[in-house]
N, C-alpha and C positions, 0 to 999 in steps of 0.2 A: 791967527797964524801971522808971522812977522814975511814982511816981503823975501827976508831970506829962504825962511821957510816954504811959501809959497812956491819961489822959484825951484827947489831941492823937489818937492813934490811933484807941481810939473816936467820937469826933465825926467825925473823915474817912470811916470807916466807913458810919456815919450817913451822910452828905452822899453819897456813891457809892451805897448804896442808894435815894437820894433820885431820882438821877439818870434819865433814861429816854430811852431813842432815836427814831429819829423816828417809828417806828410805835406809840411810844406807853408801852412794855414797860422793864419795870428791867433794870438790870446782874442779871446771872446770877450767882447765889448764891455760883459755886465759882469765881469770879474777881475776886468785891467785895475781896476782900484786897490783891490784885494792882493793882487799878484803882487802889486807895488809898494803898498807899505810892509806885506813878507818881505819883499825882499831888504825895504830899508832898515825893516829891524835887523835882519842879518842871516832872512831864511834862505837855504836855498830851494829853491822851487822850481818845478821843471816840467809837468805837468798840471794843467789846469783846463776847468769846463765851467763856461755861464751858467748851464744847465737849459734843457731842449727839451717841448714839448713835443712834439712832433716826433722824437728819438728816444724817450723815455729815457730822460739822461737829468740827472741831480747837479746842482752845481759843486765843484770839489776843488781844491788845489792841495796838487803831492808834493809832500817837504822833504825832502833826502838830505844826506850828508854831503859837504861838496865832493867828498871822496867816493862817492860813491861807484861811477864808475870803475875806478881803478880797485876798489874795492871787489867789484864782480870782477872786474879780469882777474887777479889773483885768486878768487877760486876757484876760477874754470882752469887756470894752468898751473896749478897746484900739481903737485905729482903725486904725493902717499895721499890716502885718507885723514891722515893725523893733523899735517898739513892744510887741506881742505878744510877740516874741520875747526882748527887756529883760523882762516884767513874767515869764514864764515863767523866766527863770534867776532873776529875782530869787524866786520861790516854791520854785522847787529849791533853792538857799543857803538859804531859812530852812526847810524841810523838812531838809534833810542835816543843818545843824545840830544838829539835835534826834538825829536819827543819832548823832551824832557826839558828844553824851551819855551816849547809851545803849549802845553798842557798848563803851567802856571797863568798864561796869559787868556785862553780861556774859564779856567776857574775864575780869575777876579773879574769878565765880562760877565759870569751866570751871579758873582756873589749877591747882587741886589738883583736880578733882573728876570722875573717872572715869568716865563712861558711856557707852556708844555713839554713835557718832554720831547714830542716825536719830535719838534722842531729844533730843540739844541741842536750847536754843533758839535760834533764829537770828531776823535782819532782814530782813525783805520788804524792798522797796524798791519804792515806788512813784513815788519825785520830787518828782513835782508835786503828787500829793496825802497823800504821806507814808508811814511805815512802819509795819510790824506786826511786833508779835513774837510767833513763834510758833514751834512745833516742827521740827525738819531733816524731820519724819515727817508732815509735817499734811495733805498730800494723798492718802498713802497709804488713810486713811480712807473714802477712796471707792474703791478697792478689794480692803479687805477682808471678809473675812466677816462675817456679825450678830456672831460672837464673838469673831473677831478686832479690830473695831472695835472693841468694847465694853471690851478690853486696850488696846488703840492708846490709847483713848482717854483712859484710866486713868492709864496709863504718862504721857502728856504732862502730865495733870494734878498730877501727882506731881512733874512737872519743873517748873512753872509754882508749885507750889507750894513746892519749894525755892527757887528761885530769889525768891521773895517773902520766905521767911525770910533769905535772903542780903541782901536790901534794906530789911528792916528792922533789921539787925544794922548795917548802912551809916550807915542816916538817924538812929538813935537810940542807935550808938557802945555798940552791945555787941555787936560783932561777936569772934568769935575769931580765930586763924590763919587757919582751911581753914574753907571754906564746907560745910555738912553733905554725910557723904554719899549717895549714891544706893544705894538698897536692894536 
């Protein structure tokens, strides 16, 4: 990575630390990486989780449209149904969209790179109000064991964490052939 470069990354870094949700709290230490090169690709992102042993919680970050907001108010003050039903595809299209980014840049992460399924990470799909990307395994976590989680949990972060090294080889064109592999 060239000193420009470096710098571009640290300051986004910065600024996702900066960041906080609605109850108040920052981005989770072991996903600020993650958050940071979505965003520099040009995600918008608005929710995000480390993932929590303790909470039986998966690591995940939700990609939405930047419209998205304003998206939901128009279909909550829509007046006919016909209406409502226009402003809701039109929030789906700009939600898939963003899909529809982000799925080509997971496929060329899995094209060479070996690992189970439960651990990929895959696309929630929520529609209307957008996607998360998170592990094939993330629900699992609610029922496994304290130690079994505490792997689970592990395991997905390791995935989320290559997969971030694969996106910054992307954004900042020092990518190799084959995305690292899984351990």
């Amino acid at each position: 990575m060239t000193r420009d470069q470096q710098d571009i990354w640290e300051r986004e870094k910065r600024v996702v630390r900066q960041l906080r949700d609605g109850l108040g709290k920052p981005v989770d230490q072991a996903i600020v990486e993650t958050v940071a090169i979505l965003r520099l690709l040009g995600f918008h992102t608005d929710s995000s989780c480390g993932g929590h042993f303790d909470r039986a919680a998966s690591p995940y970050v939700a990609v939405r449209a930047p419209s998205n907001q304003a998206d939901r108010r128009r279909i909550e003050e829509a007046g006919t149904q016909g209406e409502k039903r226009r402003c809701k595809n039109q929030a789906f299209q700009h939600n898939a969209g963003e899909l529809a980014r982000l799925l080509p840049l997971v496929e060329r992460f899995y094209e060479t790179r070996n690992v189970p399924q439960s651990r990929r990470l895959t696309c929630q799909g929520f529609g209307l109000i957008g996607y998360r990307l998170t592990a094939q395994s993330a629900d699992l976590v609610h029922v496994a064991s304290k130690d079994g989680r505490h792997e689970l949990v592990e395991a997905q972060r390791q995935e989320f964490d290559a997969f971030t090294e694969f996106m910054k080889a992307e954004f900042f064109g020092t990518k190799n052939d084959a995305p690292p592999r899984a351990a």
